[in-house]
Phi, psi and omega in degrees: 000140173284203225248166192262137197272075174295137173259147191275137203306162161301317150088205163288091191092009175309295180326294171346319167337137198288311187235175163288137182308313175230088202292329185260168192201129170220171179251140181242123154266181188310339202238030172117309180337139185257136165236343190209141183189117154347099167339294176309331166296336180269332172290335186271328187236006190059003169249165202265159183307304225248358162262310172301289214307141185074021175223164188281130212284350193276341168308324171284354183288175146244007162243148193303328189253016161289326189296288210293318169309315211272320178288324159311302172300336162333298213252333155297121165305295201327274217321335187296052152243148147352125209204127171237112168201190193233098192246163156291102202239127177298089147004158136301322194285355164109349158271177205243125201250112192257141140296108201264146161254174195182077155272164154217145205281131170238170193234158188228174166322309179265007175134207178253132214280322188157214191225140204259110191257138179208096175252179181206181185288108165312310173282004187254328178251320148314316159313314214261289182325299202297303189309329207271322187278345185277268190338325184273335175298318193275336213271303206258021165246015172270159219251319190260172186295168168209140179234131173241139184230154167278202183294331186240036169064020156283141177288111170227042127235136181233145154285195135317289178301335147342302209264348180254015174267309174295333175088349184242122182298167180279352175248054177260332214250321182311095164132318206282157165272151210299340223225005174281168213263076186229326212279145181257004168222183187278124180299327186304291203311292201313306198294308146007253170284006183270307181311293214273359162273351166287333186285311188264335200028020159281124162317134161225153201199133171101352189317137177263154177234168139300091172200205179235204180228179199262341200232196166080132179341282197262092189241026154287116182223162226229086161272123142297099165276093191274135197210120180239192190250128171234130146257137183290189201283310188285032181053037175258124187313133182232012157156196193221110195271100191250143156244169189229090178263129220269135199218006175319267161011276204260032175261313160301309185302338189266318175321305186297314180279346198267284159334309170266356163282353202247347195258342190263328194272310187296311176270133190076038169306320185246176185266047177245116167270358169266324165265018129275002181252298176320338205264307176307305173314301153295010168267339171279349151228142000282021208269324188244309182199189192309307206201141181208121128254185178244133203204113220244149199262141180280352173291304145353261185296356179260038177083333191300189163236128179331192149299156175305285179259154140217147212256229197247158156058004172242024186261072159265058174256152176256131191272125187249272295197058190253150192227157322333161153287192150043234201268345193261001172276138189316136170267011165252020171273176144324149159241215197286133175093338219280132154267099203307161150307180172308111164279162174272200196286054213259108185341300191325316185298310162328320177301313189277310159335304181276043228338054193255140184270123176261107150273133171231111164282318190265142127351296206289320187280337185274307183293322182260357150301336182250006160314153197042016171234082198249010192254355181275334181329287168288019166287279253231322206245115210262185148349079175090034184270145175224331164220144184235164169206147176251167157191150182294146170251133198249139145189142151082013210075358183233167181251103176302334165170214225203152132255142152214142197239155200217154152258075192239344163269304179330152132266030231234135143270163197296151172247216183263347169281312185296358150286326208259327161293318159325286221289328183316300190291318162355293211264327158313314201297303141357284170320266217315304194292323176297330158306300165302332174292301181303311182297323154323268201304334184266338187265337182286320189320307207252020137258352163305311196293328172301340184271315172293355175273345165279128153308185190270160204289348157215122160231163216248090194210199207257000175265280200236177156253127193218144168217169213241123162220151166237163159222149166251110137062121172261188149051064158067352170300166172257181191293151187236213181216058179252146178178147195251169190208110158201137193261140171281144160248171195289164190009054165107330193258169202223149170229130193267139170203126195243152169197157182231140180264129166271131187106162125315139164081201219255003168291343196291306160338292206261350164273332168312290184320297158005285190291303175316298186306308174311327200293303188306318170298317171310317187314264158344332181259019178030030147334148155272167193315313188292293175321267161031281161315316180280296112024309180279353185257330176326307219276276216311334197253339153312278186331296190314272203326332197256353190294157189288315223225102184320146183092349195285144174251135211237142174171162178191159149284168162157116181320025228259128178218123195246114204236131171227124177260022149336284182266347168065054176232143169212154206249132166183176200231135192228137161249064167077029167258164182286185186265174180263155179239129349121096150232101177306174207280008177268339164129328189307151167225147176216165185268148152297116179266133201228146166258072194287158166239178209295157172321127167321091165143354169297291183072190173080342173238151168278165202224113235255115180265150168254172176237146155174124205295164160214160153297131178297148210099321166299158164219142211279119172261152169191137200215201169223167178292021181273003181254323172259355142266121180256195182321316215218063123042013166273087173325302177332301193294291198294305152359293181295335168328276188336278168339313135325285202266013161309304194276008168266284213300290150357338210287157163002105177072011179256153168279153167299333183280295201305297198293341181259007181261342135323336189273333223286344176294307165310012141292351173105166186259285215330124156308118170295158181300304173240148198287165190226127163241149159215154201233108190251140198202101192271098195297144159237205217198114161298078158355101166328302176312335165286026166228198189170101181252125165232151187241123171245160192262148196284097176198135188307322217286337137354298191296316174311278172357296196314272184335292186326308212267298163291333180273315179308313166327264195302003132263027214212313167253022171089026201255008178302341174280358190234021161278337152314306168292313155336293199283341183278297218292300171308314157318316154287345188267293189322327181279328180310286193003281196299304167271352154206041176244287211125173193228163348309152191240130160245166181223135175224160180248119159241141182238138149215249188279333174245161183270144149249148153225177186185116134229144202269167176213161171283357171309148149271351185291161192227132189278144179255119182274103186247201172231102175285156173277148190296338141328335188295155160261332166246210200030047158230028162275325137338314154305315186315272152351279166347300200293341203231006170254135149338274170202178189213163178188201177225153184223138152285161173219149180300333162241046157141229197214140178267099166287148170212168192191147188234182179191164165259181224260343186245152187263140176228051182207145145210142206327311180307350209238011188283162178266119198286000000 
């Protein structure tokens, strides 16, 4: 017989097994006999109940000396014990089969009755033997824990790596429930999830959790959590198998590119350094630590570039950027804007100067950095601070300002991979802020220039009152071409003029400028508004033609509106600008209906003028389209704005500056798209009495008339002193009139802050101003003029031409000093 086969504990998952080690069974009586005998028994050797039962069990053996050990062991009492081995058993079919066996003696009343037999396949149970010794080898030699529990969360297997995750041996822990202060994660999760796979009998697998070790440097850690069902072969449940895989590592690591992908899409989106600088902070808590500012060189927001080096006494940053916001910021840190004093020479500071990243891992590292510095503390140091890291935004060689990051809840302190992520994010955060900075400087620039390329933003003259606004562009637009206008004209009339340059940034600039210097010289030629227009889309289609770079496109709107407060009518031409919009003294507003014409530099089409009276009082908008197209790109809708709130802001007795940075405040803080001019302009009315018209037939006999005629005016308005001169200046326009126009002759008087006069003929000729020779017998009446007027000029008119000439209400000439 070979050697006896022990038997083995069940161990972890024994019951489990697919089959029982020894499935056959039979009765032995006392004197050898088979009596009882098994299904299974009959599948392990082939023969049926009804052949074995009543024959002597030793006849299955086959070799001669098990027969003889077995017949011998019969009869001896010692023998009657217990006996486990592996014998050769004879098959029906006539092989030979080993057998693992498991007798045991059994007893009755009157002694012992015979032997209680449980064989298997041997080799079937040597299998059973191995797997069971591997399984408990895997079971307490796997590197992460593994816990088996019962039915109410008590533990009842731990591995090694288990007991050293609890910090506890296991048999301290067997028995105890999973939420006694053992757990290295929140016992709520577990109980969680061990409840919804008893419930449910799905596996979860892969969860990640929270949780710590009880010792050790590091002891925040990062679990995979598996949690399954175990059962026997008829599905009945025996308990609940969770494993723990330390996922710490690569969690962080995912955590840091997760960070620094958050870090690259949130910050500097936009061209703003102060919100960018904020975008960093909050990109930095909670992800990296407690409390973060940003802290910025005051060159630096005004666009400018910090110091090079900086040295004692240059340590000027201003905290742009703090993170938590609001009520949840330390209260005895700086808050948003605070400017530290002067810092000394403090090694930390050299360092982060020289663009090197500061770890303060410790308590102990925080304390001996502001030693012999205790006034930096409440600067620099928040509540329950225990570890930091500072680091420079670095770019280009200059250090632009600072980041510091705090620790004061976690307790985990920073290490050196969370300095070397810092220093990343840093040095991305940095581009951004040097971008904004640098765009800070090109926008202030070309909007200065856009703005000295603007009149000044309010006049004053005897037509209208006028004020001015621009806004530029927000949110990262460049600078635009947009610009208002208002020009004085000869007797009195004002010309309103608003245009938008099509494109962005400073050629969009320099061509507005351009363009405004054209308006004015056309202006000055006292054109209508539709001539005008035209003559500027001539100028507007030169430029294309002239552009540096084939494709560019050159192009404008543009307004020109001309108010005469004689007549209190005013005339203008629109090229593709929206229309003005109009609020009479009664309080009603309406857009002005216009025929606009194509855009400037388009060409080839006219350009159509309108008329239409106003009341003195009104007041006339003329604008660009950056004020009425807003977010929801519907002119209609901001047309109607416009209107609307001209006319609550604007009303009876409100001033023009107070209504317009009212409307313009109703429009919202969001930074506009395109940049916006508006031109607000409160009309007035020339006393009728104050004018005076007359008409004469082209005859010399006249010129007395004129003279005649004009002096009774100006003693009729207390004006004898500057009527000598009057009367020369009328006396000359009236004899040109007569000798080389022709008649009618008209004549007007105007008084306001200047005396004006003007008359008019039916000539196109246009009078020339010359240096007669001393020979000559004419052509110094026009010189003449010149010498004894302010100043003078010509207007075509639709049946001729207008001279006008202004002088002032005091006579300032005196005769002797004319030149002969």
């Amino acid at each position: 017989m070979s050697g006896p086969l022990h038997a083995r504990g069940t161990g972890a998952g024994g019951s489990g097994l697919p089959l029982a080690p020894y499935p056959a069974t039979a009765w032995v009586d006392r004197v050898g006999t088979v009596q009882l005998w098994s299904v299974e028994a009959e599948a392990l050797l082939g023969y049926p109940a009804n052949e074995v039962c009543g024959t002597a069990a030793v006849e299955l053996l086959t070799t001669r000396g098990d027969r003889e050990a077995a017949l011998a062991g019969r009869d001896r009492p010692e023998c009657g014990q217990s006996w486990d081995g592996v014998l050769a058993l004879r098959h029906r079919d006539g092989r030979e089969v080993r057998v693992a066996l498991r007798v045991r003696p059994l007893s009755d009343r009157e002694g012992r009755a015979g032997w209680s037999v449980s064989a298997g396949d041997a080799g079937r149970i040597e299998r059973v033997d191995v797997d069971r010794a591997m399984m408990r080898a895997v079971f307490q030699q796997y590197p992460a824990p593994i816990a088996i529990v019962d039915d109410e969360s008590r533990y009842r297997l731990l591995n090694a790596a288990a007991e050293r995750a609890l910090s506890h041996p296991g048999n301290e822990l067997i028995g105890r429930h999973v939420g006694a202060d053992t757990s290295h994660v929140d016992s709520g999760a577990i109980d969680r999830v061990l409840r919804q796979v008893r419930e449910t009998g799905e596996p979860v697998l892969g969860l990640p959790v929270r949780g710590s070790t009880l010792s050790g440097p590091d002891r925040d850690r990062m679990w995979s959590l598996s949690t399954f069902r175990l059962t026997d072969p008829t599905d009945r449940p025996l308990g609940t198998c969770q494993t723990y895989v330390d996922i710490t590592d690569g969690y962080r690591a995912e955590r840091r590119l997760e960070l620094l992908t958050r870090a690259g899409a949130g910050i500097g989106a936009t061209l703003d350094v102060a919100r960018t600088a904020q975008e960093l902070a909050d990109v930095l808590v909670p992800a990296l630590g407690d409390v973060a500012w940003v802290a910025l060189s005051e060159a630096v927001l005004e666009g400018d570039e910090p110091p090079k080096m900086l040295g004692p006494g240059q340590w000027r940053l201003r905290r742009i950027g703090v993170a938590p916001p609001g009520d949840d910021w330390p209260a005895g840190l700086p808050a948003v804007g605070a400017v530290p004093p002067t810092l000394p020479n403090h090694p930390l500071l050299r360092r982060i100067g020289q663009g090197e990243t500061v770890l303060l891992p410790d308590r102990d590292s925080v304390i001996a950095a502001v030693e012999g510095h205790s006034e930096l503390a409440p600067l620099f140091v928040p509540e329950r601070g225990h570890s930091a890291i500072a680091a420079p935004l670095f770019a280009r060689g200059l250090v632009l300002g600072t980041v510091v990051v705090w620790r004061t809840r976690r307790p985990g302190p920073f290490g050196q991979e969370d300095a070397d992520l810092l220093t990343e994010i840093a040095s991305r955060a940095a581009l951004g802020v040097d971008n904004a900075r640098r765009y800070t400087r090109e926008h202030r620039a070309a909007v200065a220039l856009q703005q000295r390329l603007l009149p000044a933003a309010t006049t004053d003259t005897p037509a209208a009152e006028t004020v001015g606004f621009y806004v530029p562009a927000g949110g990262g637009a460049e600078i635009g071409g947009d610009w208002y206008d208002v020009i004085a004209l000869p007797s009195f009339r004002v010309a309103l003029v608003a245009g938008d340059v099509t494109g962005h940034g400073l050629p969009a600039t320099a061509t507005m400028g351009r363009l405004r210097t054209a308006v004015d010289t056309l202006a000055d030629l006292e054109l209508d508004p539709d001539e005008l227009l035209t003559h500027l889309d001539d100028l507007v289609q030169q430029l294309q033609a002239e552009a540096p770079h084939q494709g560019d496109t050159i192009g404008a709107s543009c307004l020109y509106a001309v108010y005469d407060p004689v007549t209190c009518q005013c005339t203008l031409a629109s090229a593709g600008h929206p229309p003005p919009v109009v609020i009479r003294p009664d309080g009603t507003a309406e857009s002005v209906e216009i025929s606009p014409g194509p855009l400037l530099g388009v060409g080839g089409l006219p350009f159509e003028a309108t008329t239409f009276d106003l009341e003195p009082g009104s007041i006339v908008a003329v604008y660009t389209k950056g004020v009425i197209y807003r977010d929801d790109h519907d002119p209609g809708a901001g047309l109607r704005r416009l209107t609307d709130r001209l006319a609550r802001f604007a009303g009876p007795g409100r001033g023009l500056d107070g209504a317009g940075h009212e409307f313009l405040r109703s429009l919202g803080d969001a930074p506009a798209r395109d940049d916006m001019a508006l031109l607000l302009a409160r009309t007035r009315a020339i006393d009728p009495g104050s004018t005076a018209t007359w008409e004469f037939p082209a005859d010399a006999s006249v010129v007395a008339a004129a003279r005649k005629a004009a002096a009774g005016l100006l003693a009729a308005w207390g004006l004898d002193e500057v009527s000598f001169i009057t009367e020369l200046v009328v006396s000359e326009l009236v004899t040109n009139a007569v000798r080389y126009a022709g008649g009618p002759i008209g004549m007007r008087l105007i008084r306001g802050d200047v005396l004006v006069c003007e008359v008019n003929d039916p000539s196109n000729t246009q009078p020339r101003l010359r240096r007669a020779r001393w020979s000559d017998e004419g052509g110094r009446g026009l010189f003449l003029i010149a010498q004894l007027t302010t100043r003078w000029g010509s207007r075509y008119t639709r049946s001729g031409k207008t001279i006008w000439t202004e002088q002032p209400l005091t006579a300032e000439f005196d005769l002797l000093d004319l030149p002969s």
